[in-house]
KOLMARSE-514758 format. One record per residue: x, y, z of N, C-alpha, C, O in turn; chain; residue in one letter. Coordinates in steps of 0.1 Angstrom, whole numbers, always signed. Example, Ala and Ser with C-alpha at 12.3 -4.5 7.8 and 13.67 -1.06 7.14 Angstrom:
<atoms>
n_px/n_py/n_pz/ca_px/ca_py/ca_pz/c_px/c_py/c_pz/o_px/o_py/o_pz/chaine/residu
+132/-57/+78/+123/-45/+78/+132/-33/+78/+142/-33/+85/A/A
+128/-22/+71/+137/-11/+71/+129/+0/+79/+134/+11/+80/A/S
</atoms>
This chain:
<atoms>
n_px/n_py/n_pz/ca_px/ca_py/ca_pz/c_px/c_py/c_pz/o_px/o_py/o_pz/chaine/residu
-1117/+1319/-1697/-1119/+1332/-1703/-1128/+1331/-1715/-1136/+1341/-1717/A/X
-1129/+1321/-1724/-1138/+1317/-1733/-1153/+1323/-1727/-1160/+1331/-1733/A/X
-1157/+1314/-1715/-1170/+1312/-1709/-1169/+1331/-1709/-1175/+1335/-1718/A/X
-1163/+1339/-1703/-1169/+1349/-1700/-1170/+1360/-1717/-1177/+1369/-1721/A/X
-1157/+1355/-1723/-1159/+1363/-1737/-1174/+1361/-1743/-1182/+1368/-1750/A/X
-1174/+1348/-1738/-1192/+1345/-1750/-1201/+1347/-1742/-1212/+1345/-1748/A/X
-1203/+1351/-1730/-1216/+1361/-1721/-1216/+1374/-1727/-1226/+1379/-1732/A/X
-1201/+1383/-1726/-1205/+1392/-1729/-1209/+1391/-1749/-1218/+1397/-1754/A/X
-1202/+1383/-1756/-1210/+1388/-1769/-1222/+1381/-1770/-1230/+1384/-1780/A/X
-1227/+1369/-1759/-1243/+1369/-1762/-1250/+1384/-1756/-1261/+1387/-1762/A/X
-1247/+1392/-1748/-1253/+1400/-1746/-1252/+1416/-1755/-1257/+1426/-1751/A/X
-1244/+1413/-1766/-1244/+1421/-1778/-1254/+1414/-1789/-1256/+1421/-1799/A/X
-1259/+1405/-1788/-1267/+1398/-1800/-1283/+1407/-1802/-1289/+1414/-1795/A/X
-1285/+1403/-1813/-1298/+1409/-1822/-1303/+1396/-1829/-1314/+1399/-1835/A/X
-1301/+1385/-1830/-1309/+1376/-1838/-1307/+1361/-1830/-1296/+1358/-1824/A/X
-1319/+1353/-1830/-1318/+1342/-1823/-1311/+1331/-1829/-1307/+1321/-1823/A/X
-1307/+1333/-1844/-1292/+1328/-1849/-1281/+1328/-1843/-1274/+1318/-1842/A/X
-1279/+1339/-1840/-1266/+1341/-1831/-1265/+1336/-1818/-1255/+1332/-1813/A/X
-1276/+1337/-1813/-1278/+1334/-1800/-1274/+1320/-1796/-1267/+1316/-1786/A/X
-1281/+1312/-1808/-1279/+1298/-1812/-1261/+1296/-1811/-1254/+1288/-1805/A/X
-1256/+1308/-1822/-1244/+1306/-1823/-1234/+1306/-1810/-1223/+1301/-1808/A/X
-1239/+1312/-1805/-1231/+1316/-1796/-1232/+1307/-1778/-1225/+1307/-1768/A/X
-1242/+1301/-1780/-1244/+1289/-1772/-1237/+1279/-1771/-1232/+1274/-1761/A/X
-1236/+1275/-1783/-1229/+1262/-1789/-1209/+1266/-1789/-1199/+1259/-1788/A/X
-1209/+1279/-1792/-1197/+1279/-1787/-1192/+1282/-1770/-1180/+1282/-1765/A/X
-1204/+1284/-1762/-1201/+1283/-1747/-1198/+1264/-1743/-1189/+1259/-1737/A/X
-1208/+1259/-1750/-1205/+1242/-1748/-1191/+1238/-1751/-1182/+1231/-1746/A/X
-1193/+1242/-1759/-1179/+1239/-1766/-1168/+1242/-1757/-1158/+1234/-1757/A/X
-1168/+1255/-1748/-1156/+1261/-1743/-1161/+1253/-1725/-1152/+1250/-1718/A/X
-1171/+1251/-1721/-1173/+1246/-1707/-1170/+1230/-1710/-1166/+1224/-1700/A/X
-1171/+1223/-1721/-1169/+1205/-1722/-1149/+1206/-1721/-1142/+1196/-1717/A/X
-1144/+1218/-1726/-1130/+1217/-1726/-1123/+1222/-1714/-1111/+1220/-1713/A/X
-1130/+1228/-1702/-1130/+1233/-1689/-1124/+1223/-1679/-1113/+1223/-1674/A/X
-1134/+1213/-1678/-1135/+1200/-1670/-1123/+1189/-1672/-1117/+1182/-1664/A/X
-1123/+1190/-1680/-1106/+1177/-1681/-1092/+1186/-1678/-1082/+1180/-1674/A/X
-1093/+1201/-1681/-1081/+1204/-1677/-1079/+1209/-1659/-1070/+1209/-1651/A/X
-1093/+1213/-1660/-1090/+1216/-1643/-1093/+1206/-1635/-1094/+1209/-1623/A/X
-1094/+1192/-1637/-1092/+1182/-1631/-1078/+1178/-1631/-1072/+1178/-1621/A/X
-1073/+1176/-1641/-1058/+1179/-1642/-1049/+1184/-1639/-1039/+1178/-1637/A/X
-1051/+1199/-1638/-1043/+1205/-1628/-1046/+1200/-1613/-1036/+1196/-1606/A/X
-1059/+1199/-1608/-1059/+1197/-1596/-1048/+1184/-1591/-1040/+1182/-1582/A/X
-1052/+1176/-1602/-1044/+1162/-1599/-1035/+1164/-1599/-1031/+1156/-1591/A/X
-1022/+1174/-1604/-1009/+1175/-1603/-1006/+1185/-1591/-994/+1186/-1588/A/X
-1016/+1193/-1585/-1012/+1206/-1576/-1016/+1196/-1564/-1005/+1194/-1559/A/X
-1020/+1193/-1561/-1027/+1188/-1547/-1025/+1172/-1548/-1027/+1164/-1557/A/X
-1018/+1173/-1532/-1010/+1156/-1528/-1028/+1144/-1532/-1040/+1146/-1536/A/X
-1020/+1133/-1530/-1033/+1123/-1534/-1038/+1125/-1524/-1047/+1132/-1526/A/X
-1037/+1121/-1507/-1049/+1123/-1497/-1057/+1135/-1497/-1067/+1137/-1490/A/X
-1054/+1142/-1507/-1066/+1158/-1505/-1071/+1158/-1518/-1076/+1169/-1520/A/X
-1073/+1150/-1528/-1078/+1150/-1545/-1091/+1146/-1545/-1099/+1149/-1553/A/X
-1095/+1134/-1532/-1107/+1132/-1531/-1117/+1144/-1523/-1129/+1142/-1527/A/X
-1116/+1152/-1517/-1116/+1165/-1513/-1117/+1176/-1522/-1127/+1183/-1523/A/X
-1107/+1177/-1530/-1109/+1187/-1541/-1120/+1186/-1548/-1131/+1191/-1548/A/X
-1114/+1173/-1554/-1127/+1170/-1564/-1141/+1165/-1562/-1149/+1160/-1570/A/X
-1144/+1169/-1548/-1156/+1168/-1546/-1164/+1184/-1546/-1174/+1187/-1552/A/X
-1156/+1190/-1540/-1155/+1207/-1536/-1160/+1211/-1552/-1172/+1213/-1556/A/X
-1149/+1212/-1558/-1149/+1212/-1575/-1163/+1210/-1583/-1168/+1218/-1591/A/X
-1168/+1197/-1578/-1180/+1193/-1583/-1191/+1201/-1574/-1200/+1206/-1580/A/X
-1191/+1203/-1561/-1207/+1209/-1556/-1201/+1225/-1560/-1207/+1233/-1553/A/X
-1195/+1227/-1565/-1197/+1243/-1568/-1209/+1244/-1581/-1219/+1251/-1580/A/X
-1206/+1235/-1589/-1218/+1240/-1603/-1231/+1240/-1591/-1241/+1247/-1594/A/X
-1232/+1232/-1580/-1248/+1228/-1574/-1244/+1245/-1569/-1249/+1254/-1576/A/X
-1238/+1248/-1562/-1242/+1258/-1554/-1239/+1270/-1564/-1238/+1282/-1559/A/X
-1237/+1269/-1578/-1240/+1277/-1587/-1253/+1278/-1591/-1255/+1289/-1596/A/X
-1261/+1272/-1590/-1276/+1264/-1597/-1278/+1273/-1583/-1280/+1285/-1587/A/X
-1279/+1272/-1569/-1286/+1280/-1562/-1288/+1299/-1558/-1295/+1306/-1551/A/X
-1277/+1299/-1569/-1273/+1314/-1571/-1283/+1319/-1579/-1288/+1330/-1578/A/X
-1287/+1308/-1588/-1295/+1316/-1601/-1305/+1326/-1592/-1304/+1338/-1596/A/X
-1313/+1325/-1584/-1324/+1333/-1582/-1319/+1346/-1577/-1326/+1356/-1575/A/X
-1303/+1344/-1576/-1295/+1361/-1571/-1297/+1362/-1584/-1307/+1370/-1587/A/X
-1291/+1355/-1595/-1292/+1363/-1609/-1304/+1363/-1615/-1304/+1370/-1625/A/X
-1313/+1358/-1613/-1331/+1365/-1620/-1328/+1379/-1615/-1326/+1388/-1623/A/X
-1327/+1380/-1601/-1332/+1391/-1595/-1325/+1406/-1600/-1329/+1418/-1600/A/X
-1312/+1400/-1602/-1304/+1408/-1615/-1306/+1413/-1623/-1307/+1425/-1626/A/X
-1309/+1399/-1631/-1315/+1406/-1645/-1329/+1413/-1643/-1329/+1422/-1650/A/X
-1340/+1411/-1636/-1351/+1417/-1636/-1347/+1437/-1638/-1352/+1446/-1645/A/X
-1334/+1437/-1625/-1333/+1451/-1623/-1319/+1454/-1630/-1315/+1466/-1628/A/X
-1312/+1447/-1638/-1304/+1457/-1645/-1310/+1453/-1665/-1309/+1461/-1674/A/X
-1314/+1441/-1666/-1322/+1435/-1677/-1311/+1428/-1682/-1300/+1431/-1680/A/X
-1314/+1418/-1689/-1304/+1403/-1697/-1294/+1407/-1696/-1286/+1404/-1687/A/X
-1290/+1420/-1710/-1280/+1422/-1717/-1267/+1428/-1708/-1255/+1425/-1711/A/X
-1272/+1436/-1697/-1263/+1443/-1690/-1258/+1430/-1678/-1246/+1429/-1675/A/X
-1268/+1421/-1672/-1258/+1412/-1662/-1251/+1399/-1675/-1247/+1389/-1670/A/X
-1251/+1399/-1688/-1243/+1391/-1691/-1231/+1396/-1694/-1221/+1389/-1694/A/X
-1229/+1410/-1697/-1223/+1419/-1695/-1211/+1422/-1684/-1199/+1422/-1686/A/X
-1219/+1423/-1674/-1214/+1422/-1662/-1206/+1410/-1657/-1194/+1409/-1653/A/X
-1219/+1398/-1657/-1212/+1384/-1656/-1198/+1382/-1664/-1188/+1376/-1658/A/X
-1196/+1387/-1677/-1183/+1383/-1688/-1173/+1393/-1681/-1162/+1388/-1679/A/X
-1176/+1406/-1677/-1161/+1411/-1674/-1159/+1408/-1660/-1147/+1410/-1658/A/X
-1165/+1404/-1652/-1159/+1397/-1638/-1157/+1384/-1641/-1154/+1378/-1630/A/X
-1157/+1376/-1650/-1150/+1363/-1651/-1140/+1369/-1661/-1130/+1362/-1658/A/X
-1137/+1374/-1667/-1125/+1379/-1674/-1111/+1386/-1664/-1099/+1384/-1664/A/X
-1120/+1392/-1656/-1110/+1397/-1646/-1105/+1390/-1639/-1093/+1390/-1635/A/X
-1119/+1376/-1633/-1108/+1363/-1627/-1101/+1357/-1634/-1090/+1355/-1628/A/X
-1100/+1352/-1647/-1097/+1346/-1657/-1082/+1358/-1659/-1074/+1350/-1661/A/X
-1080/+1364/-1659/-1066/+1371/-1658/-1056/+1372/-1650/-1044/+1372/-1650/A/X
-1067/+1373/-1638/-1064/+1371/-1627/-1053/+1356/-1621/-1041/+1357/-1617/A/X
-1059/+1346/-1623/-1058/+1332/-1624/-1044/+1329/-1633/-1034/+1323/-1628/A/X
-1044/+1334/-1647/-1036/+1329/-1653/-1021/+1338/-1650/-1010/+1335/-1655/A/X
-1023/+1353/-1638/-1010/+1354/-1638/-1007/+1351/-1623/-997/+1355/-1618/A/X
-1017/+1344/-1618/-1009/+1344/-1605/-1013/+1326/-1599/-1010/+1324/-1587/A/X
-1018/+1316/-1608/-1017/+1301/-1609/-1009/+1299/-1616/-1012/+1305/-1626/A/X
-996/+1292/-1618/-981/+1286/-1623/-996/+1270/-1627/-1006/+1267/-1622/A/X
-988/+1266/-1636/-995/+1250/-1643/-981/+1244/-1635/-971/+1251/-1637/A/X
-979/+1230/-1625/-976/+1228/-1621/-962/+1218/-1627/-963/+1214/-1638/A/X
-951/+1215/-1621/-943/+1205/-1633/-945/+1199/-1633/-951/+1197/-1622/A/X
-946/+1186/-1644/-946/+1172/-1649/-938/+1164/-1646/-938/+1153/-1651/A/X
</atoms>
């Protein structure tokens, strides 16, 4: 939910300070992403399917990277501000989504 709170307030920004600022706290919130959802996966899913997951897991960023030209084509026709906009409240709604209907698994 981080990643999508900081789309939508990059797409409230007015100064390339902020912009800066607000970059640096997306890194920050995607470098903390990756160890927990590998983690979960490792406790939700038996060992013969972890190498499977976590492969799956990994080509999603690739087949993220092949989306982009859906989102140029976005922003061209709704402009920056409104698909980061957009992008933040549909990951918010997954991100809500997710947190009340994924249980963190027992230890």
């Amino acid at each position: 939910m981080a990643w999508s709170m900081t789309s939508i307030f990059t797409g409230q920004i007015n100064s390339f300070g902020v912009l800066v600022v607000m970059r640096v706290i997306l890194g920050i919130a995607q470098a903390a992403t990756e160890p927990a959802a590998l983690s979960m996966m490792a406790d939700a899913i038996p060992k013969e399917y972890q190498a499977s997951a976590n492969s799956l897991f990994f080509s999603a960023s690739l087949l993220g990277i092949g989306f982009c030209s859906l989102g140029l084509m976005l922003i061209e026709k709704m402009g920056w501000r409104m698909y980061l906009n957009s992008t933040g409240v549909i990951g918010l709604i997954i991100g809500v989504l997710t947190w009340l209907l994924v249980k963190e698994p027992a230890r």
